[in-house]
MOPAC internal coordinates of N, CA, C and O (Angstrom, degrees):
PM7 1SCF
backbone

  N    0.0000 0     0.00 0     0.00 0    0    0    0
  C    1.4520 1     0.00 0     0.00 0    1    0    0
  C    1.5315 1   107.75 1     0.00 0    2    1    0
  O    1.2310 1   123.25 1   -50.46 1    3    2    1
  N    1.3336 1   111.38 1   129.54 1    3    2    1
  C    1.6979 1   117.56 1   175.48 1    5    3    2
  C    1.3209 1    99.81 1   -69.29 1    6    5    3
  O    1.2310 1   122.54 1   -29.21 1    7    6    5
  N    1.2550 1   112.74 1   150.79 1    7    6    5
  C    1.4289 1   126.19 1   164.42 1    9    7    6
  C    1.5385 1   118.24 1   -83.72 1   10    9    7
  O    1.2310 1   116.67 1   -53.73 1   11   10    9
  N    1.1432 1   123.94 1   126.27 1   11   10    9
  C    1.4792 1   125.74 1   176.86 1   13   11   10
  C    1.6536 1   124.46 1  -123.42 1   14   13   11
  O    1.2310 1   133.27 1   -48.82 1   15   14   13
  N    1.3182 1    91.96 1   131.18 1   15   14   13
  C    1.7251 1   116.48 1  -178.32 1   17   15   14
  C    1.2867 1   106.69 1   -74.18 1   18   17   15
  O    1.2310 1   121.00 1   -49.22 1   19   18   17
  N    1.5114 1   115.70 1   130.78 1   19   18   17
  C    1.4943 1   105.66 1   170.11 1   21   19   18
  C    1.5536 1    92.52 1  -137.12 1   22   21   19
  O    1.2310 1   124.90 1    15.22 1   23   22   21
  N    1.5150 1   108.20 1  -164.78 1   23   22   21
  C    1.9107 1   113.33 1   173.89 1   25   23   22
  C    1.4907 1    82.51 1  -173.23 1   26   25   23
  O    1.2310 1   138.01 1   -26.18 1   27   26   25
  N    1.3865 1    82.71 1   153.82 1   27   26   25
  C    1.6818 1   134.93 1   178.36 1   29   27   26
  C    1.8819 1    86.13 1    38.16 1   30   29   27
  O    1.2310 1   123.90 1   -96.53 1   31   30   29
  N    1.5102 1   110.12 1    83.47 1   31   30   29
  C    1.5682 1   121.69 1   159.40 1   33   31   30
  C    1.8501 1    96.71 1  -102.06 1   34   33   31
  O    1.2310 1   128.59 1   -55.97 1   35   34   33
  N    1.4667 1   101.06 1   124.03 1   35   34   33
  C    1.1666 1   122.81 1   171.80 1   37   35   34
  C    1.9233 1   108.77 1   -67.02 1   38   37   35
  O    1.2310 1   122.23 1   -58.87 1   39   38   37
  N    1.2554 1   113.33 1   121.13 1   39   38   37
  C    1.6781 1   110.35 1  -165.50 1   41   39   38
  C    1.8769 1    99.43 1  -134.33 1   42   41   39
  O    1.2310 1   134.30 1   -57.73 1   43   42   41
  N    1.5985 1    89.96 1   122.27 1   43   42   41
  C    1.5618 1   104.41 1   165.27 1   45   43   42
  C    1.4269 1   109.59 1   -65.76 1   46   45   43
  O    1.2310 1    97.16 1   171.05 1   47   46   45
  N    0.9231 1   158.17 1    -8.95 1   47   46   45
  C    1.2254 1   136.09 1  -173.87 1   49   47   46
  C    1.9531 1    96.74 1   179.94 1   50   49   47
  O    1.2310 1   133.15 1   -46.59 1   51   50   49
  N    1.5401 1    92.20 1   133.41 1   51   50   49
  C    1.7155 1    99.58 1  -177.63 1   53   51   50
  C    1.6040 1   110.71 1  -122.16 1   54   53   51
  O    1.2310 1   119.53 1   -44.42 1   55   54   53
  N    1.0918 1   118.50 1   135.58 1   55   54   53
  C    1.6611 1   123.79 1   164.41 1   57   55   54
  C    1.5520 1   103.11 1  -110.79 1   58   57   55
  O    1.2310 1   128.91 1   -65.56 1   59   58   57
  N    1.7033 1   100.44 1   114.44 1   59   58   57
  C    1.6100 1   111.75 1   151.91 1   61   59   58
  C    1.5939 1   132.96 1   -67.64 1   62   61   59
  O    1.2310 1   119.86 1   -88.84 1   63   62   61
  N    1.6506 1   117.87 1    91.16 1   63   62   61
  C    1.8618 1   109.87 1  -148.94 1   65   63   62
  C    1.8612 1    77.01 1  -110.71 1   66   65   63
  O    1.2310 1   116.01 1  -146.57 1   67   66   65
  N    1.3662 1   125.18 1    33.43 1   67   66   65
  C    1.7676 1   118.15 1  -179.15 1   69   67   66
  C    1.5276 1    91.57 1   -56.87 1   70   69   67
  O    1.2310 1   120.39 1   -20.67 1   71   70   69
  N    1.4674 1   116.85 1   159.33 1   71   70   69
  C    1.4559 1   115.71 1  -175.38 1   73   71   70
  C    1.2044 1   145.54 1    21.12 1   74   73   71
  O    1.2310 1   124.61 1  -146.73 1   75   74   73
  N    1.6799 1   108.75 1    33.27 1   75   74   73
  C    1.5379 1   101.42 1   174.64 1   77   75   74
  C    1.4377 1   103.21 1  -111.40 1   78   77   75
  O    1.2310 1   113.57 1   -13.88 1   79   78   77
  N    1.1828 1   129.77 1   166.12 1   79   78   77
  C    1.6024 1   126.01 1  -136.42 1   81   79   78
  C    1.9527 1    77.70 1  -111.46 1   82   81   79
  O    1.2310 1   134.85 1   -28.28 1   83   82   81
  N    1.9172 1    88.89 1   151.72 1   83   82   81
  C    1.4690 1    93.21 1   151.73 1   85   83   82
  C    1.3917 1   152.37 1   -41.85 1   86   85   83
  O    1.2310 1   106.69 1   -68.63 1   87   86   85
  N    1.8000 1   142.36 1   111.37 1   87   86   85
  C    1.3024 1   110.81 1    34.22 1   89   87   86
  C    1.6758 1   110.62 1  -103.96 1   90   89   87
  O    1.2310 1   116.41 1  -142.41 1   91   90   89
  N    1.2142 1   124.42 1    37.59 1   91   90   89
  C    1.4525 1   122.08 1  -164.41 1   93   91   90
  C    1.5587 1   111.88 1   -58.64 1   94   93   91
  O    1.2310 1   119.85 1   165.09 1   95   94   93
  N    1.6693 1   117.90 1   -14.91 1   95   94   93
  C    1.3195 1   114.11 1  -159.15 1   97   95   94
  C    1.3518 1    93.66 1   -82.11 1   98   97   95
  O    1.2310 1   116.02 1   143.95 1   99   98   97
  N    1.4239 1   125.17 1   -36.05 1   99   98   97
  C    1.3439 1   129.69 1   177.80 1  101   99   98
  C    1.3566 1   114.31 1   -85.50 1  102  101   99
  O    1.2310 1   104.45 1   131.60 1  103  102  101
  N    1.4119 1   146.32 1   -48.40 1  103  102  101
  C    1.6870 1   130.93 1   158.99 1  105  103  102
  C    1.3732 1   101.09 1   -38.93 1  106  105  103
  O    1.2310 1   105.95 1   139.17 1  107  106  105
  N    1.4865 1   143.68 1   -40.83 1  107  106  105
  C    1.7021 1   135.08 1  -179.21 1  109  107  106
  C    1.3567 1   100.67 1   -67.82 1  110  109  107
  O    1.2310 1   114.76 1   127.44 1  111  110  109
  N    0.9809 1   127.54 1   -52.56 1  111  110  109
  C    1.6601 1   135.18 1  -161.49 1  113  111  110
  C    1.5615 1    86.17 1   -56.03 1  114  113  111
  O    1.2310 1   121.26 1    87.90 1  115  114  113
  N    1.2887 1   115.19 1   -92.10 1  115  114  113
  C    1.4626 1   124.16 1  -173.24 1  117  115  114
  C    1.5739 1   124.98 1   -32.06 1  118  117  115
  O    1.2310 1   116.72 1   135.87 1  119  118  117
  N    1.3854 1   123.84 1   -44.13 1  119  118  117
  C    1.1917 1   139.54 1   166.76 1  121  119  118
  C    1.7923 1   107.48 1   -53.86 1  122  121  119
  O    1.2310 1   127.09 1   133.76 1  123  122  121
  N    1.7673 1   103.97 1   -46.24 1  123  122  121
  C    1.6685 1    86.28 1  -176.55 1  125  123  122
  C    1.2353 1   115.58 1   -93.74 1  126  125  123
  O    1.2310 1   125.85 1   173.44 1  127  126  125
  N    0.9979 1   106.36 1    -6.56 1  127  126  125
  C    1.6949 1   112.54 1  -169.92 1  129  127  126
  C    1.8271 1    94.91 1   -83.32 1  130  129  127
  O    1.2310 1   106.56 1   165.56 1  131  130  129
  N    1.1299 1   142.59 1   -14.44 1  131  130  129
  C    1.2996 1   128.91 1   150.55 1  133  131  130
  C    1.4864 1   128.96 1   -80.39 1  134  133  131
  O    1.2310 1   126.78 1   174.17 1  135  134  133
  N    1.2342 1   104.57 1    -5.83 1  135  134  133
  C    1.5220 1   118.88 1   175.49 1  137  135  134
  C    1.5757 1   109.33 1   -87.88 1  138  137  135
  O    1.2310 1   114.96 1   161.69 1  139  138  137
  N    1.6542 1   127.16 1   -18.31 1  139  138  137
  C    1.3957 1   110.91 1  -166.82 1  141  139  138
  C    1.7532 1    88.84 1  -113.17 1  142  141  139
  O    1.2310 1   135.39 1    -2.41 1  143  142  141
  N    0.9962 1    87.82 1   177.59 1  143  142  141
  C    1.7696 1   115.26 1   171.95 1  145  143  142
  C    1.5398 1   120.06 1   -61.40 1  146  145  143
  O    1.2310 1   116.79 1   -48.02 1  147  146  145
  N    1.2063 1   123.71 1   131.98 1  147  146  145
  C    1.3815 1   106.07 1   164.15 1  149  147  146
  C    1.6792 1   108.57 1   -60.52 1  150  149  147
  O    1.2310 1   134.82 1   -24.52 1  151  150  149
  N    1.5792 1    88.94 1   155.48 1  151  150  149
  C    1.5131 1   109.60 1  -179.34 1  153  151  150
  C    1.5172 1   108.63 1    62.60 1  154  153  151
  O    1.2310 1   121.35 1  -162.73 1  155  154  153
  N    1.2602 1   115.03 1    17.27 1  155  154  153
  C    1.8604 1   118.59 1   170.87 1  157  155  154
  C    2.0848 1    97.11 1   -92.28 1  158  157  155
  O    1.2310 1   125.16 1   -32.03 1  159  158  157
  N    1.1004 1   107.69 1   147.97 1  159  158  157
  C    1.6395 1   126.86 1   179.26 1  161  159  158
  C    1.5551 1   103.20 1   -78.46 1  162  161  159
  O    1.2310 1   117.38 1   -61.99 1  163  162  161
  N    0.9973 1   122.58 1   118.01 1  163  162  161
  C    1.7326 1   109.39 1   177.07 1  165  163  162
  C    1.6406 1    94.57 1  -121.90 1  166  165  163
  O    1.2310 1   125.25 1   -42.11 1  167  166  165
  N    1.4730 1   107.52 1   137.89 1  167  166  165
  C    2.1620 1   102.45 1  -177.50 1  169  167  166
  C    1.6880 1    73.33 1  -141.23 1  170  169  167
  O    1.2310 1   138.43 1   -36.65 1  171  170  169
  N    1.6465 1    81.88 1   143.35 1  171  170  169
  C    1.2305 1   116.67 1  -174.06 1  173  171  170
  C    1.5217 1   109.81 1  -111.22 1  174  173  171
  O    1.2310 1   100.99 1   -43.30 1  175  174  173
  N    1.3450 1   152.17 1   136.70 1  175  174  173
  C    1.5438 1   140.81 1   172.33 1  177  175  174
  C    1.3657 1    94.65 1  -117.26 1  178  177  175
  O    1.2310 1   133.61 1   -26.39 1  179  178  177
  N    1.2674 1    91.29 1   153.61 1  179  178  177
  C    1.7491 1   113.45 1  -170.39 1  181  179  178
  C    1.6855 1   120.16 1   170.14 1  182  181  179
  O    1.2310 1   125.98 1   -52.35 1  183  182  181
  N    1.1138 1   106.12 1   127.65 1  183  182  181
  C    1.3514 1   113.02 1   172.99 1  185  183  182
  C    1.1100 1   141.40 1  -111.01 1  186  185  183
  O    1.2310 1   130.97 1  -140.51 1  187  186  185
  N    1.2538 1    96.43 1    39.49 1  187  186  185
  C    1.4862 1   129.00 1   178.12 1  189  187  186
  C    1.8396 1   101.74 1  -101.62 1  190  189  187
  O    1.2310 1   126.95 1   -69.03 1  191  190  189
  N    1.6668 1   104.24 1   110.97 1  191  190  189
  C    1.5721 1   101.90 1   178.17 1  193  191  190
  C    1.3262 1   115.17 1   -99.95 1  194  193  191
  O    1.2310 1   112.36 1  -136.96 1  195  194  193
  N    1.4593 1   132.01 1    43.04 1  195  194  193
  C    1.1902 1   154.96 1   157.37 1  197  195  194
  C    1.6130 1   101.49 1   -82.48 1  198  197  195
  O    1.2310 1   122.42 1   159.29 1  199  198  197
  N    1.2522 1   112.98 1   -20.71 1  199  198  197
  C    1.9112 1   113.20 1  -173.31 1  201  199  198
  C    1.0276 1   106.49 1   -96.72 1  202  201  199
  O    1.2310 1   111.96 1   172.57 1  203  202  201
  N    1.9082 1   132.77 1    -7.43 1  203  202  201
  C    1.2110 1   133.22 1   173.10 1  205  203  202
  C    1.5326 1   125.77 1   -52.91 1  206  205  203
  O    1.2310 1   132.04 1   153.74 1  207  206  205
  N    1.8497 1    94.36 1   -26.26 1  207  206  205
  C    1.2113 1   127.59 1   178.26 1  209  207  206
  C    1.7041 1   132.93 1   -97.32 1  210  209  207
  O    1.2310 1   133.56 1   148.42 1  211  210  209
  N    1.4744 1    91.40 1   -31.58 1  211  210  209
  C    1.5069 1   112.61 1  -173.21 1  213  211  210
  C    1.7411 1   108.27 1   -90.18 1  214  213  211
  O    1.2310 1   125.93 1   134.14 1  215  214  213
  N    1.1122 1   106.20 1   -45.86 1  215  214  213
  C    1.7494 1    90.51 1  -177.03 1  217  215  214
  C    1.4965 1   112.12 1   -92.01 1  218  217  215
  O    1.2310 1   104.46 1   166.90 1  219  218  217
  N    1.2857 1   146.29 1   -13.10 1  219  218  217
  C    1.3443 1   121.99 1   154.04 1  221  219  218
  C    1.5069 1    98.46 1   -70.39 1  222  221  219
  O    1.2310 1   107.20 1  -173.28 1  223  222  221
  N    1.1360 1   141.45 1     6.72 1  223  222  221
  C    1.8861 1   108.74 1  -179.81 1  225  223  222
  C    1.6328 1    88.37 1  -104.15 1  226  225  223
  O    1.2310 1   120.73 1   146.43 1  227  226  225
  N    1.4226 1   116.21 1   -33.57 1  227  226  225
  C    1.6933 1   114.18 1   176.95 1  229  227  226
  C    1.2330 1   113.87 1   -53.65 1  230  229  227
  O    1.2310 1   125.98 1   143.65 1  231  230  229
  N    1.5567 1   106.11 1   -36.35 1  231  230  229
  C    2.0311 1   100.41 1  -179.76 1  233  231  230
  C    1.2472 1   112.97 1   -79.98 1  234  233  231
  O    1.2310 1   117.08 1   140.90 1  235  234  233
  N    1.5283 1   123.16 1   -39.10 1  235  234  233
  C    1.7038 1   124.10 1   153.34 1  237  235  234
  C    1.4595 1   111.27 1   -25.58 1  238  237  235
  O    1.2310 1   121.80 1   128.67 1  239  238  237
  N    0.8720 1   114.16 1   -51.33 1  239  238  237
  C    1.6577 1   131.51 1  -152.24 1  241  239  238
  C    1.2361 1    97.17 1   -57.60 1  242  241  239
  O    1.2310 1   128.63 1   112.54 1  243  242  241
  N    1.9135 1   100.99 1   -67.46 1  243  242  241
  C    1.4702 1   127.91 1  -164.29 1  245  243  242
  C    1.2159 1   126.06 1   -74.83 1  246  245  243
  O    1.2310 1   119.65 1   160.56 1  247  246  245
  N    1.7350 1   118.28 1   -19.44 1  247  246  245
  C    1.3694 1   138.77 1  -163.23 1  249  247  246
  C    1.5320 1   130.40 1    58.57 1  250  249  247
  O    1.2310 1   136.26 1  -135.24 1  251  250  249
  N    1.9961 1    86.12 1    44.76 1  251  250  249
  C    1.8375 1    85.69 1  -167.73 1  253  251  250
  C    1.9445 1    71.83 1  -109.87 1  254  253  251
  O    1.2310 1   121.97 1    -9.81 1  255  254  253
  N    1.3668 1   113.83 1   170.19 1  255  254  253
  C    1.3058 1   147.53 1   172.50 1  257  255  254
  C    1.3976 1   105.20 1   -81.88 1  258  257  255
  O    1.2310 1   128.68 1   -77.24 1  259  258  257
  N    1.6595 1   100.88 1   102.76 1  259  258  257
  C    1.3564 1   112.42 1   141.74 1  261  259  258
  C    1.3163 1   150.01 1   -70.07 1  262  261  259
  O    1.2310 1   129.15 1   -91.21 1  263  262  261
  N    1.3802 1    99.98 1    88.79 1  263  262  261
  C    1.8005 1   115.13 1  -167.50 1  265  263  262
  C    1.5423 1   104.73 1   -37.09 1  266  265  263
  O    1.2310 1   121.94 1   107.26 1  267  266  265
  N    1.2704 1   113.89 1   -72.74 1  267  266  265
  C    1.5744 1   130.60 1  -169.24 1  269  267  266
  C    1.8038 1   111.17 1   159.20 1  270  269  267
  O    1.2310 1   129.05 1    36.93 1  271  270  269
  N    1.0298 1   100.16 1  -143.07 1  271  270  269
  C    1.8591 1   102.75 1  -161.38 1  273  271  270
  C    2.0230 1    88.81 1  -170.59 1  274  273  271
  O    1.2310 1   139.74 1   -44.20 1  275  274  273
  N    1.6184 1    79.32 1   135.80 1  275  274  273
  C    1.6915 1    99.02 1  -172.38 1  277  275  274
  C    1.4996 1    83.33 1  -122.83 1  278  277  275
  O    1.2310 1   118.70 1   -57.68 1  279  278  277
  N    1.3860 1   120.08 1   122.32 1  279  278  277
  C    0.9791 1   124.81 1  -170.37 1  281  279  278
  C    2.2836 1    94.77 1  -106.86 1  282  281  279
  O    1.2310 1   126.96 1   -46.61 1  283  282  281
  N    1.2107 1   104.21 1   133.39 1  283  282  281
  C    1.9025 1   103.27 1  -173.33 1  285  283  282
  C    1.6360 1    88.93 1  -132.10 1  286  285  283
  O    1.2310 1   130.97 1   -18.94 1  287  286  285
  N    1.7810 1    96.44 1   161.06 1  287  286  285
  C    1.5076 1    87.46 1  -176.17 1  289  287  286
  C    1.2409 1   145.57 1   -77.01 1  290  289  287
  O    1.2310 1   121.23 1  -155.53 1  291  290  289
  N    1.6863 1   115.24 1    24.47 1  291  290  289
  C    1.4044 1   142.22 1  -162.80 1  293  291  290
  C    1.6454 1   106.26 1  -132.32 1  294  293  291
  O    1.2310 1   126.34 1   126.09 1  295  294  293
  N    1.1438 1   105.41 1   -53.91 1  295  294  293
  C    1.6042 1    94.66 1   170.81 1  297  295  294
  C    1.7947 1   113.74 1  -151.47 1  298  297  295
  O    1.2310 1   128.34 1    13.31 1  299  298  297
  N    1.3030 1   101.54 1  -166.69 1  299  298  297
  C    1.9387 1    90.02 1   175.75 1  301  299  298
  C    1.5740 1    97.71 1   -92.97 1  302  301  299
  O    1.2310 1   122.82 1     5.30 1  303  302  301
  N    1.4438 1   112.19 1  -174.70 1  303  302  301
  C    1.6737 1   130.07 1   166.24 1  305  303  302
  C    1.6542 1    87.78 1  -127.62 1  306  305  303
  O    1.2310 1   132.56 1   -66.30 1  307  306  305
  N    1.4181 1    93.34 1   113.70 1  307  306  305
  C    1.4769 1    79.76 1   151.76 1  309  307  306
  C    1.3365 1   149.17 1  -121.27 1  310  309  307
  O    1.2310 1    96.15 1  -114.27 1  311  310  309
  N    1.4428 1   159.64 1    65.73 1  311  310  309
  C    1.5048 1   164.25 1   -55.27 1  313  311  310
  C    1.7429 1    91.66 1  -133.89 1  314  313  311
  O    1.2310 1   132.47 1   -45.72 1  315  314  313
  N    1.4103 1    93.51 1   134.28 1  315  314  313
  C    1.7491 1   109.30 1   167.68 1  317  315  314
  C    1.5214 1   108.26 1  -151.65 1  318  317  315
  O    1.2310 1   124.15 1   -59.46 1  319  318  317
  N    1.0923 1   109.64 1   120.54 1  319  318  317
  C    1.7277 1   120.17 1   152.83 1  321  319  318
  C    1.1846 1   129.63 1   -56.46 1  322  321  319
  O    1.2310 1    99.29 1   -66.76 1  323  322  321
  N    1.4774 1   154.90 1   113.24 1  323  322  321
  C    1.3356 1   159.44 1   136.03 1  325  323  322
  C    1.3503 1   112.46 1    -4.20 1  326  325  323
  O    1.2310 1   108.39 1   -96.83 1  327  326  325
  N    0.9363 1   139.31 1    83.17 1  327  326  325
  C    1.8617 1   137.96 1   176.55 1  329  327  326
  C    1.5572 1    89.85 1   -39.53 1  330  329  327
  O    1.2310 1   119.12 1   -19.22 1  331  330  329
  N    1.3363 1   119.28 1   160.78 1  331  330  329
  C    1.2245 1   123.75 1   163.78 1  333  331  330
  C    1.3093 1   115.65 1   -96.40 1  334  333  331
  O    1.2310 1   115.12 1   -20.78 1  335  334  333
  N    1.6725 1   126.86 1   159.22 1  335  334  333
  C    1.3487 1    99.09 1  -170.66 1  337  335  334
  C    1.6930 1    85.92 1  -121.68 1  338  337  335
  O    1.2310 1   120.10 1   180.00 1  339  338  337

């Protein structure tokens, strides 16, 4: 899966994961992404660039929509859609 850049993605619901150590970006991802709605935006921040890799192959995985990744000079944003079920 290519990685994709986007800016200013409008997001229902955000988790701040700045400095928490590997795999927290993915136990957060997974944990909120059952908490929102399908078709709700969930962006995750983190500066951990191990997730450049890990959450588009987790949304592959899972069949939620990988928005893209806004990369700022402190950490990434990263955007996912709720598959509908």
């Amino acid at each position: 899966m290519s990685l994709k850049f986007v800016e200013n993605v409008k997001a229902d619901v955000t988790a701040d994961i700045v400095y928490m150590m590997c795999p927290m970006h993915l136990l957060k991802l997974q944990e909120l992404i059952e908490r929102i709605e399908p078709g709700q935006v969930l962006e995750i921040l983190t500066d951990y660039d191990g997730a450049l890799e890990d959450i588009p192959a987790w949304c592959q995985r899972h069949g939620h929509e990988f928005i893209g990744v806004e990369e700022t000079e402190d950490f990434y944003k990263f955007y996912i859609r709720k598959a509908g079920r």
